[in-house]
C-alpha angles and dihedrals in degrees: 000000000000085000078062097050093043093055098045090050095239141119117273089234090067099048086051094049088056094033116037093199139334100294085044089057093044104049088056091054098046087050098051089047091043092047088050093049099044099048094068096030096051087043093062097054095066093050113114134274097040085228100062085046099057082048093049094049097060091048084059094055089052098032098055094033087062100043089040112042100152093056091036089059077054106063086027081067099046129225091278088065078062093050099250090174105071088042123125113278084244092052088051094048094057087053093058093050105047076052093053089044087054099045096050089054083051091054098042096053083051095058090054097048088048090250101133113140113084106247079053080067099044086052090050092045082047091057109031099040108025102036099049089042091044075052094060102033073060096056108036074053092064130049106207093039105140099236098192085060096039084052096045092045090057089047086055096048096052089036087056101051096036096034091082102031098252136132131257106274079216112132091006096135 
């Protein structure tokens, strides 16, 4: 907390009034990260066709995650990396539900794809939220990754699998 302080160039009282201890502090932070992702995020999945906005979700992934690095590292760790277990049980409870609020985006957009069975939505959440984030862990890893090309490969990829309706070929054995 006084780290906090320090670096925001106010006193530690301050911090403590708005934040009454750590998980308190990272839960905010993981909130406020989580609501700026998501609005754009949750906004592109009900864009029509379904197709574009498969597409458009994952450019948001890549596209926020590169002009926003510090707040991408944050949702690549994950809220337990913020302690999310000794939050609040409000806190907690805004997390759910901007997961909820997430998940049922994901399955709607999977409705209207024709993806209904749940390993359909695994497959969906697969293409349109880890690889475009696996794209951008790779790139964040190297420093002369061409970012243009990493964004448009991943473009190509969705486009390929929901451009014709089908189904990820991902687990068929």
């Amino acid at each position: 907390m006084s780290a906090v302080a320090a670096a925001a160039g106010a006193p530690s009282g301050s911090v403590y009034y708005r934040f009454p201890d750590r998980a308190a502090l990272l839960a905010s932070l993981w909130l406020r990260t989580i609501d700026r992702f998501q609005s754009g995020y949750v906004a592109a999945l009900h864009t029509d066709p379904p197709q574009a906005a498969a597409v458009q979700a994952a450019r948001h992934v890549v596209d926020w995650s590169l002009r926003n690095p510090t707040e991408a590292a944050v949702l690549l760790a994950g809220p337990e990396s913020f302690g999310s277990a000794q939050w609040s049980a409000e806190a907690r409870a805004a997390a759910a539900a901007r997961q909820a609020r997430l998940d049922d985006a994901v399955r709607n957009l999977g409705d209207r794809l024709g993806w209904r069975s749940q390993v359909d939505r695994e497959r969906l959440a697969l293409l349109i939220i880890e690889l475009p984030y696996a794209a951008v862990r790779r790139c964040a890893r190297k420093p002369d990754a061409d970012l243009a090309r990493t964004a448009e490969a991943v473009d190509q990829m969705i486009r390929k699998v929901v451009g014709g309706g089908e189904t990820p070929a991902c687990g068929r054995g």
